[in-house]
C-alpha positions in Angstrom: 0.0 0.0 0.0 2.7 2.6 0.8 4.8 1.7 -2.2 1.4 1.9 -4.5 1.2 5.8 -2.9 4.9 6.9 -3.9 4.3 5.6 -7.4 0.6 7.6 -7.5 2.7 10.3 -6.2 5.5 10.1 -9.2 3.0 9.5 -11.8 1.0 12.9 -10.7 3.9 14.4 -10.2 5.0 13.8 -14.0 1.3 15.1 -15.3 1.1 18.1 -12.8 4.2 19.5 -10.7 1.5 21.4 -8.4 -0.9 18.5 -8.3 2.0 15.7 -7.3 3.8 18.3 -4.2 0.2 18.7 -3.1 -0.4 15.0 -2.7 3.5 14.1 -1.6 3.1 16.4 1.3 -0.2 15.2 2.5 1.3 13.1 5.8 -0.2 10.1 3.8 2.5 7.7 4.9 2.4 9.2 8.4 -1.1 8.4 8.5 -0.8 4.8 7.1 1.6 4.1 9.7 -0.6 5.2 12.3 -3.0 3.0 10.8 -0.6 0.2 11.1 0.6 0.7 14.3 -3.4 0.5 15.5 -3.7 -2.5 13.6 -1.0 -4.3 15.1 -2.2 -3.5 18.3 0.5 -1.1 19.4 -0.6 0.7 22.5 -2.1 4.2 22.2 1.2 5.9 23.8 3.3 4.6 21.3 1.0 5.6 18.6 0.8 9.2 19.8 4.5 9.3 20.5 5.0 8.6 16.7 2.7 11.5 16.0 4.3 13.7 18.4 8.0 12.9 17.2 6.5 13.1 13.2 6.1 16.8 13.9 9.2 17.7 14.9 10.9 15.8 12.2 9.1 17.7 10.1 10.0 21.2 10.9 13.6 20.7 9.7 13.0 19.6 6.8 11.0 22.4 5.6 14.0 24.9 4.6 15.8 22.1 2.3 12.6 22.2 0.3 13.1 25.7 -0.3 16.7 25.5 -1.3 16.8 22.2 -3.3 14.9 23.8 -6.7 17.7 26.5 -6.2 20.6 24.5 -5.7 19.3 22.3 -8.8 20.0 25.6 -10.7 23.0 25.4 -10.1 24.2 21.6 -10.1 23.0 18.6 -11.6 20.8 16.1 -10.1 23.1 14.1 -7.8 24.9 16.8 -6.3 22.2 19.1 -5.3 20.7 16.2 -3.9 23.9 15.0 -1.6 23.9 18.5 -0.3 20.6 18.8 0.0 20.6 15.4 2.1 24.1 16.9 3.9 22.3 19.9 4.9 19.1 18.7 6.2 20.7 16.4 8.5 22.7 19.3 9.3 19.9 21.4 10.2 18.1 18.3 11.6 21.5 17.9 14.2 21.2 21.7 15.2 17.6 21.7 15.6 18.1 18.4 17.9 20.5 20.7 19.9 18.1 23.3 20.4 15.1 21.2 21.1 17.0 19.3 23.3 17.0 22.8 25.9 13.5 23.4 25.6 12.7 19.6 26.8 12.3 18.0 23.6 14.4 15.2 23.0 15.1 14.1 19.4 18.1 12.0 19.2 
């Protein structure tokens, strides 16, 4: 099911560029593993914790997303995306940091 959802994704994506970034960030694979974590009988805790953490994984991310069309102007491909990848876990490790003194503990 998740797999089925990343190709839905890259074939809308390929038709419509607006259409395919609306539907990748849609927490749709967030929300299918919350379904499978209920399914499986996970306790509720552990469900909301995976929730709780989801959002603030997320907020790192959100600058790379922003630089990445403009660091494709500039390289190819494969090297926007290594720095791309370099940086956000970059960002990710500072923003752990910082968390970490307000009492959220990401690492």
């Amino acid at each position: 099911m998740t797999a089925a959802v990343v190709v839905m994704v890259s074939e809308l994506a390929k038709r419509s560029d607006k259409l395919g970034a609306l539907i990748a960030s849609l927490p749709l694979i967030t929300v299918l593993t919350l379904i499978w974590l209920h399914l499986d009988n996970q306790p509720s805790a552990k469900i909301a914790n995976h929730a709780y953490y989801t959002f603030w994984y997320v907020i790192p991310t959100l600058p790379m997303f922003f630089f990445f069309p403009r660091l494709l102007e500039r390289w190819s491909f494969w090297p926007a995306l290594a720095v791309f990848v370099v940086a956000m876990m970059m960002v990710f490790a500072v923003f752990a940091v910082v968390m970490k003194r307000f009492g959220v503990d990401l690492i």
